[in-house]
C-alpha positions as CSV (number, residue, x, y, z in Angstrom):
1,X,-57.0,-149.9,-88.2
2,X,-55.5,-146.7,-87.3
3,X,-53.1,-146.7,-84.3
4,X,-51.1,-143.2,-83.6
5,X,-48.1,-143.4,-81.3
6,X,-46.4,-139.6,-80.1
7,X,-43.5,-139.3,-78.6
8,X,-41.9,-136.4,-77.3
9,X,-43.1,-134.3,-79.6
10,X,-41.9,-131.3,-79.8
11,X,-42.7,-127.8,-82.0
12,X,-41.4,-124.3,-81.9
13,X,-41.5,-121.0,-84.0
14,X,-38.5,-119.2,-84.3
15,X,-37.4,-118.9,-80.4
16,X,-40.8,-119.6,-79.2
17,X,-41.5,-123.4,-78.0
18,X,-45.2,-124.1,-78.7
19,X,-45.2,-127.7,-77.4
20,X,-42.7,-129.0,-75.3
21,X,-42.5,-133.0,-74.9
22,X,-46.0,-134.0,-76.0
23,X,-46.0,-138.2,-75.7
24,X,-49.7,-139.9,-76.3
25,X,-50.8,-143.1,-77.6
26,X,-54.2,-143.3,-79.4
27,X,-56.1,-146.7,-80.0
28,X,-58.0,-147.8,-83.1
29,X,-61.6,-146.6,-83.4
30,X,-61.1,-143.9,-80.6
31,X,-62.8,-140.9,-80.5
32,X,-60.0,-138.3,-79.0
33,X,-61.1,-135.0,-77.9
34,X,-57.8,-132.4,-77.5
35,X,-59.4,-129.6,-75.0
36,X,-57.7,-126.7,-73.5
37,X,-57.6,-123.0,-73.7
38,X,-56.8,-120.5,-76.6
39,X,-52.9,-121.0,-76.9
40,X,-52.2,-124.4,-75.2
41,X,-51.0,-126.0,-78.8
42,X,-53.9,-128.4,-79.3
43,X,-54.3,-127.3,-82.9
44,X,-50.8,-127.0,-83.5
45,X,-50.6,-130.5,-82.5
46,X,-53.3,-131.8,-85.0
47,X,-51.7,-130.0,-88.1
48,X,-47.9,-132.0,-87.3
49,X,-50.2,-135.3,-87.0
50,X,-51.5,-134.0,-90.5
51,X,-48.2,-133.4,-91.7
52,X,-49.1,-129.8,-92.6
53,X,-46.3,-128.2,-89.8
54,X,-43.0,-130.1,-89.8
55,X,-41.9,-131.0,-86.0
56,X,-39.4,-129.5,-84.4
57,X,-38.3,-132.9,-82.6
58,X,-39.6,-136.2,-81.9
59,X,-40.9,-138.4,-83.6
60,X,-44.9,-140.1,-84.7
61,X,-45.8,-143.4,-85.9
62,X,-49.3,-144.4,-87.4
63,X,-49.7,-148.3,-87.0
64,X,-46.0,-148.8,-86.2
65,X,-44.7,-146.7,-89.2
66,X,-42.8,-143.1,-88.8
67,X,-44.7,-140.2,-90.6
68,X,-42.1,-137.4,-89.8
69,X,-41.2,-137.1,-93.0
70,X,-43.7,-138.3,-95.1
71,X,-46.0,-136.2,-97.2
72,X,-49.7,-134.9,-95.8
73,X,-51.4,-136.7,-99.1
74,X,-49.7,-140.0,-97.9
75,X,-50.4,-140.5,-94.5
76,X,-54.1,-141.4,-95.0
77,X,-55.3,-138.7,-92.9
78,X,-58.1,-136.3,-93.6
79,X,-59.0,-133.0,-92.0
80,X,-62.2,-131.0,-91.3
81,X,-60.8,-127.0,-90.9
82,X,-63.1,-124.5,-88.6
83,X,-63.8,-122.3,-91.8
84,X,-65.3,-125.3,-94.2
85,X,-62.4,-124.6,-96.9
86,X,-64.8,-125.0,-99.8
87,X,-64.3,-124.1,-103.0
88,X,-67.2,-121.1,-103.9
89,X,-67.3,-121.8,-107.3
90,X,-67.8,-125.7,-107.2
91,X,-71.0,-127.6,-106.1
92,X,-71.4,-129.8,-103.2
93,X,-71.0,-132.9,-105.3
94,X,-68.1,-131.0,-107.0
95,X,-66.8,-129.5,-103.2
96,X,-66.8,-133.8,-102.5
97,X,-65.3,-135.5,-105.3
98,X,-62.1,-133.0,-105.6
99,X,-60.1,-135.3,-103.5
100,X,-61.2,-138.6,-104.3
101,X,-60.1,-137.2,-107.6
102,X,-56.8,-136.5,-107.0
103,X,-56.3,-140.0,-105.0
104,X,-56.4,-141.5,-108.9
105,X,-60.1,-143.1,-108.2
106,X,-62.0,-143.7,-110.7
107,X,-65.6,-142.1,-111.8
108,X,-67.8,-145.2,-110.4
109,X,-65.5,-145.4,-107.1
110,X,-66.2,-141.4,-107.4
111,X,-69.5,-141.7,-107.7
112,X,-70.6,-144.3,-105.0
113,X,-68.0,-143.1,-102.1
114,X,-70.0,-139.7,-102.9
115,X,-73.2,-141.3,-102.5
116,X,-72.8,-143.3,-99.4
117,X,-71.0,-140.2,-97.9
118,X,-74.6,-138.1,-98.6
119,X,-76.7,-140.7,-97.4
120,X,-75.2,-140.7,-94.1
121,X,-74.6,-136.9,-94.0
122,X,-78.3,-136.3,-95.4
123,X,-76.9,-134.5,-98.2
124,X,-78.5,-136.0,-101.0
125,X,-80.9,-132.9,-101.9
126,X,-78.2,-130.6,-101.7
127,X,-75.6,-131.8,-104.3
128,X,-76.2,-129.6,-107.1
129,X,-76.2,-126.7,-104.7
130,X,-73.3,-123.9,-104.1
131,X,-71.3,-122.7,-100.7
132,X,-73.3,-119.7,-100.7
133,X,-76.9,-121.7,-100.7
134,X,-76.2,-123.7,-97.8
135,X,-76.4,-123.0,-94.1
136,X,-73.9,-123.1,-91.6
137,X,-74.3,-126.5,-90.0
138,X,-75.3,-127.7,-94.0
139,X,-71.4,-126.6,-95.0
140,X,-69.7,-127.9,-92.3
141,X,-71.9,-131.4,-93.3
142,X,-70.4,-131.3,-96.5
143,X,-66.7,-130.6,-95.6
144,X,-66.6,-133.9,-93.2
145,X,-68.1,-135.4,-96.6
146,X,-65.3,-134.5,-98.4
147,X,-63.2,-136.0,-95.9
148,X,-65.2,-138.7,-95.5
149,X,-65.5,-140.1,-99.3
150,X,-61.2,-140.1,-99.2
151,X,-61.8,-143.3,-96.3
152,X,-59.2,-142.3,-94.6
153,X,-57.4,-144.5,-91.7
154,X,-57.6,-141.3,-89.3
155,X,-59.8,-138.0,-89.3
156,X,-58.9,-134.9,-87.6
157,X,-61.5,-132.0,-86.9
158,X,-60.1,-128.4,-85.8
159,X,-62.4,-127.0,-84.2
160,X,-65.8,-127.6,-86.7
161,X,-68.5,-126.3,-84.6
162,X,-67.1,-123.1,-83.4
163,X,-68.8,-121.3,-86.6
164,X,-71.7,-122.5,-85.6
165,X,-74.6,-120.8,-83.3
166,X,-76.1,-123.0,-80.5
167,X,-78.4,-124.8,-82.3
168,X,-76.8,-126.1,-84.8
169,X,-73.5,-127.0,-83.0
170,X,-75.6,-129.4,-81.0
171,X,-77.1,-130.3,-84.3
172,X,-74.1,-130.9,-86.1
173,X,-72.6,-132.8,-82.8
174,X,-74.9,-135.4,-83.1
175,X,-73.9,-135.8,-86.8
176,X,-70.4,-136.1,-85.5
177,X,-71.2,-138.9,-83.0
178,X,-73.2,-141.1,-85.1
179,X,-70.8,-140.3,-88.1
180,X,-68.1,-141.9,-85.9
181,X,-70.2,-144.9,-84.7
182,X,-71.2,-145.9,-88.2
183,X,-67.7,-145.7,-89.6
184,X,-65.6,-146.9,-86.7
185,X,-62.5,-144.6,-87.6
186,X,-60.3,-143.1,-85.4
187,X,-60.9,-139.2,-85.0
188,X,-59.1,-136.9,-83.0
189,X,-61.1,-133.7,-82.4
190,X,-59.8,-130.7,-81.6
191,X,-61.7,-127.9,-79.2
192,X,-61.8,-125.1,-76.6
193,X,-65.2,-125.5,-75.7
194,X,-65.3,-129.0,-72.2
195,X,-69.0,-129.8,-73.2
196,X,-68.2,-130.8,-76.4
197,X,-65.2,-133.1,-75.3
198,X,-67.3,-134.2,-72.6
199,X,-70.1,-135.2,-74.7
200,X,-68.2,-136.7,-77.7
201,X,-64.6,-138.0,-76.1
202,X,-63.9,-141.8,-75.4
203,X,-60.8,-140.2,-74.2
204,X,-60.3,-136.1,-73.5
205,X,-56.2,-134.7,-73.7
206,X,-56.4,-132.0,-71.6
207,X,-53.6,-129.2,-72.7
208,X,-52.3,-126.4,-71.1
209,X,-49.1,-123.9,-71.9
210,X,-48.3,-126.6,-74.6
211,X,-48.0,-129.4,-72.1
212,X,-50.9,-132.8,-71.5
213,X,-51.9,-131.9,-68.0
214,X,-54.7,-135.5,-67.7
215,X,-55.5,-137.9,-70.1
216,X,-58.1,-139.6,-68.9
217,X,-62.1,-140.9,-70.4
218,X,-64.7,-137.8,-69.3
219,X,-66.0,-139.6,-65.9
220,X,-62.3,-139.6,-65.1
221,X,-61.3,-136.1,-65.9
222,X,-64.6,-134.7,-63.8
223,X,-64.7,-137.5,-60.4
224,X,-60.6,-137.2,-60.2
225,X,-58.8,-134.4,-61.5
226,X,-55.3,-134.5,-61.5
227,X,-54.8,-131.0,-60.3
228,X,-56.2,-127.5,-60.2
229,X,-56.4,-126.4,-63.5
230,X,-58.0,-129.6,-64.9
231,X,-60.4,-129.3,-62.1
232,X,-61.5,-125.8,-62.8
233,X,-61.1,-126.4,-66.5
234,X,-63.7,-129.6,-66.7
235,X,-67.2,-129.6,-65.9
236,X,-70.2,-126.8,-66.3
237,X,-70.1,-124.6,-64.2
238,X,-66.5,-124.8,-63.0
239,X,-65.5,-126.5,-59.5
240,X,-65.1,-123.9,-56.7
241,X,-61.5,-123.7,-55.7
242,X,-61.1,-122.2,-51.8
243,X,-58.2,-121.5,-50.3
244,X,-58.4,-123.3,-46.7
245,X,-56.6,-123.4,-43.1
246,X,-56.1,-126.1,-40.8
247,X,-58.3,-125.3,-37.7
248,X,-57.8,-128.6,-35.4
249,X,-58.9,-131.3,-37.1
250,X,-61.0,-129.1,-39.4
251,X,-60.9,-127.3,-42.5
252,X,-62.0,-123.4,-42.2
253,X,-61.9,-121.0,-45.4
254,X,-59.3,-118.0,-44.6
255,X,-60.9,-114.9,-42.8
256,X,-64.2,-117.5,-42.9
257,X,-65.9,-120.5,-40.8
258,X,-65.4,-123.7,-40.9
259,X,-66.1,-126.4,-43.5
260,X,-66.0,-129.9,-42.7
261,X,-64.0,-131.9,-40.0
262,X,-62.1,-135.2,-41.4
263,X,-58.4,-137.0,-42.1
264,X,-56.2,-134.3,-43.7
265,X,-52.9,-134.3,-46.2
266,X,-49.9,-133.2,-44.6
267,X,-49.2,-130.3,-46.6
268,X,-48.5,-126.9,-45.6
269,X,-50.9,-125.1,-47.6
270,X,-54.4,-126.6,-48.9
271,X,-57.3,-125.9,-51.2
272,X,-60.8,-127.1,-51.4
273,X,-62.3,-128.0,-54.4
274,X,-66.3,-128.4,-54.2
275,X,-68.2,-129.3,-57.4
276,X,-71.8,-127.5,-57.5
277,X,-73.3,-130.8,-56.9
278,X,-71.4,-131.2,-53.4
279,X,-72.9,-128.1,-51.6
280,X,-76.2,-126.9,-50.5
281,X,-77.5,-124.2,-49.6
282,X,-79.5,-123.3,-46.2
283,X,-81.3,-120.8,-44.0
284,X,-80.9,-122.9,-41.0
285,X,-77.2,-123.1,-40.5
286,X,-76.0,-119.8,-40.6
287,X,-74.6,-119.6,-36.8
288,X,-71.8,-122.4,-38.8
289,X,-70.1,-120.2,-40.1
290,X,-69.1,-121.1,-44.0
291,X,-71.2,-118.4,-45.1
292,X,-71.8,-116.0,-48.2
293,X,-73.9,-113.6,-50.3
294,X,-76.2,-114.8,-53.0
295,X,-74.9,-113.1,-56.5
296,X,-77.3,-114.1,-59.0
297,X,-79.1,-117.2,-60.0
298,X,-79.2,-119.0,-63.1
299,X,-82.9,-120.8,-63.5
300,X,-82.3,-124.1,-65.9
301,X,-85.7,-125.4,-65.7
302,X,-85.3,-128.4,-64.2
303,X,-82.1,-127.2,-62.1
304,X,-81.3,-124.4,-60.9
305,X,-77.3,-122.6,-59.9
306,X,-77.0,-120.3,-57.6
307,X,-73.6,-117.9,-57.3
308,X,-72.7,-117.1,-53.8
309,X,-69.8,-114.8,-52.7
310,X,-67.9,-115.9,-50.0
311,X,-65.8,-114.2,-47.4
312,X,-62.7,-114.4,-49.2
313,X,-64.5,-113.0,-52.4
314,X,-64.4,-116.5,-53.9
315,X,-67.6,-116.8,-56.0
316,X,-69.1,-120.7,-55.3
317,X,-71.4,-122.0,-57.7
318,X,-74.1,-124.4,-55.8
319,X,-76.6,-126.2,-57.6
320,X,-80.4,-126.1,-56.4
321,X,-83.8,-127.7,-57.2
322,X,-85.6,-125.0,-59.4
323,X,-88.3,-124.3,-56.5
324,X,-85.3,-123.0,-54.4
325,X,-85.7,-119.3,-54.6
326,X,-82.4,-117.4,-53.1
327,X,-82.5,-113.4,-53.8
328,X,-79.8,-111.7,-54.6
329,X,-77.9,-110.7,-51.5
330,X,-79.4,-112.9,-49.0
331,X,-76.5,-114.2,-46.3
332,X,-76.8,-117.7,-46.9
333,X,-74.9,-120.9,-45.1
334,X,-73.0,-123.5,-47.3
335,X,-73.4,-127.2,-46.3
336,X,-70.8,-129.2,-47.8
337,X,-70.7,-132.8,-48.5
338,X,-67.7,-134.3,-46.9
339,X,-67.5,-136.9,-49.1
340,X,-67.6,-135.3,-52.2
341,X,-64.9,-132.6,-51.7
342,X,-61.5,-132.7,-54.0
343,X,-58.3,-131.5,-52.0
344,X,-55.0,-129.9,-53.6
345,X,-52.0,-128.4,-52.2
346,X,-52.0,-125.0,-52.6
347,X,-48.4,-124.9,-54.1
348,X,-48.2,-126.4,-56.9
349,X,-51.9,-127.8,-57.2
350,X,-51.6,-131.2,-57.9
351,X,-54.3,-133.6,-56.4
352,X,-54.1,-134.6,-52.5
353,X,-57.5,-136.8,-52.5
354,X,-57.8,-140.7,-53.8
């Protein structure tokens, strides 16, 4: 049982405040994906819920009991690091038993943590081997071993897969996701990269400037963003924001022709956020009025997005079946589903829409 409680966390270097206020509470057996750009603190949160930083303020309690002060070796937490952290000169089964060592366990409890750890991570043929004689995806395996033999009550991953090319990240994904459903710990995971916290997260933190903007599951974060940078932030490729004017009763893009017509926020500034999956494009329409120029198109095989630049140089991503050929610079109209637009105030972005 592993239960983490933050509150008001709070970090800074010298004169500069890294996080300001962080306050989260993470349930046993969740898989927590911290997501946000280069900067936002996400990784300097995971090393003060290691204990490897010391906070600046605040305070964090694992199953009811405060950690501020107690040592990294003591908190039952284990961490996988981006670079592997494996020692060159030591062999996988060497590379795994290191820390169980130094926990006081002896050889037999060694020995069959080690084994169960390279039967789920397939490592069994590669124990005698080196570092230097594994692949990529084949190191990283054996660092969440060595975390994994220590059975701790919490594991924290910083950014594993970003070493990794495209194959094996997906690869080495898949590990992570099983690994977790097999063992039923709690693991906070740390990355930059919205598919992977999409795919993996029971729950996705979303940071930004060293603030949570949304916590929320990944159905959440995509259907009902709390505001515009979570919105353009989550999903692949990125929701269109568009700045819009009140025409009537109607929405019109600025210097551009009308959108939709429907019940509006009484703001004074709006915009219009469209997922690619809420437009279409047509030939047919074009006297409408929302308009644009195809850029370029990216064929997916059994989907297609096409890039169009509209009059306000926005550049709208629209998805398409793949036998929709659009060539680049063709004037196109864009037909919006009124039901599936997201609206925000153009001040200070937060979410105008249920």
């Amino acid at each position: 049982m592993a239960q983490l409680s933050l509150r008001d966390i709070r970090k800074s270097f010298r004169n500069t405040d890294v996080l300001h206020g962080i306050d989260l509470e993470i349930g046993d057996r969740e898989f927590v994906v911290f997501v946000g750009p280069s900067g936002c603190g996400k990784s300097t949160l995971l090393r003060l819920i290691a204990g490897l930083d010391p906070l600046s303020g605040g305070e964090f309690l694992l199953n009811g009991r405060r950690m501020n002060d107690v040592p990294p070796s003591r908190r039952g937490i284990a961490m996988v690091f981006q670079s592997y952290a494996l020692y060159p000169h030591m062999d996988v089964y060497e590379n795994m038993a290191f820390g169980a060592r130094l926990m006081g366990l002896d050889k037999a409890e060694v020995e069959a943590r080690i084994a169960e750890a390279a039967r789920m991570l397939r490592l069994e043929p590669l124990l005698q081997r080196k570092p230097r004689e594994l692949s990529g995806g084949q190191r990283q395996r054996v660092a969440i071993g060595r975390a994994l033999v220590r059975k701790p009550e919490v594991f924290l991953l910083d950014e594993p897969l970003s070493n990794l090319d495209a194959a094996l990240r997906s690869e080495v994904r898949l590990e992570i996701a099983r690994l977790h459903r097999q063992i039923g710990g709690t693991m906070i995971y740390v990355t930059h990269d919205q598919v992977e916290a999409m795919t993996l997260a029971d729950k996705i933190v979303v940071m930004n400037l060293g603030r949570i903007e949304q916590v929320g599951s990944p159905r959440e974060l995509y259907e009902t963003p709390t505001n515009t940078f979570v919105a353009s932030f989550i999903g692949s490729p990125r929701m269109t924001l568009v700045h819009v004017r009140r025409d009537g009763d109607r929405l019109a893009i600025v210097d551009g022709g009308a959108v939709f017509a429907g019940a509006l926020p009484d703001v004074p500034a709006l915009k219009l956020g469209l997922r690619s999956d809420a437009v279409s494009l047509s030939r047919d329409a074009l006297d409408d009025g929302f308009t644009g120029e195809v850029v370029y198109t990216e064929y997916l095989g059994d989907n297609a997005y096409v890039y169009v630049r509209l009059a306000d140089g926005t550049l709208l991503a629209a998805r398409t079946g793949p036998d929709e050929i659009f060539e680049p610079d063709e004037r196109v109209a864009v037909v919006v589903d009124p039901g599936a637009v997201h609206l925000f105030s153009a001040e200070d972005g937060r979410r105008l829409t249920p």
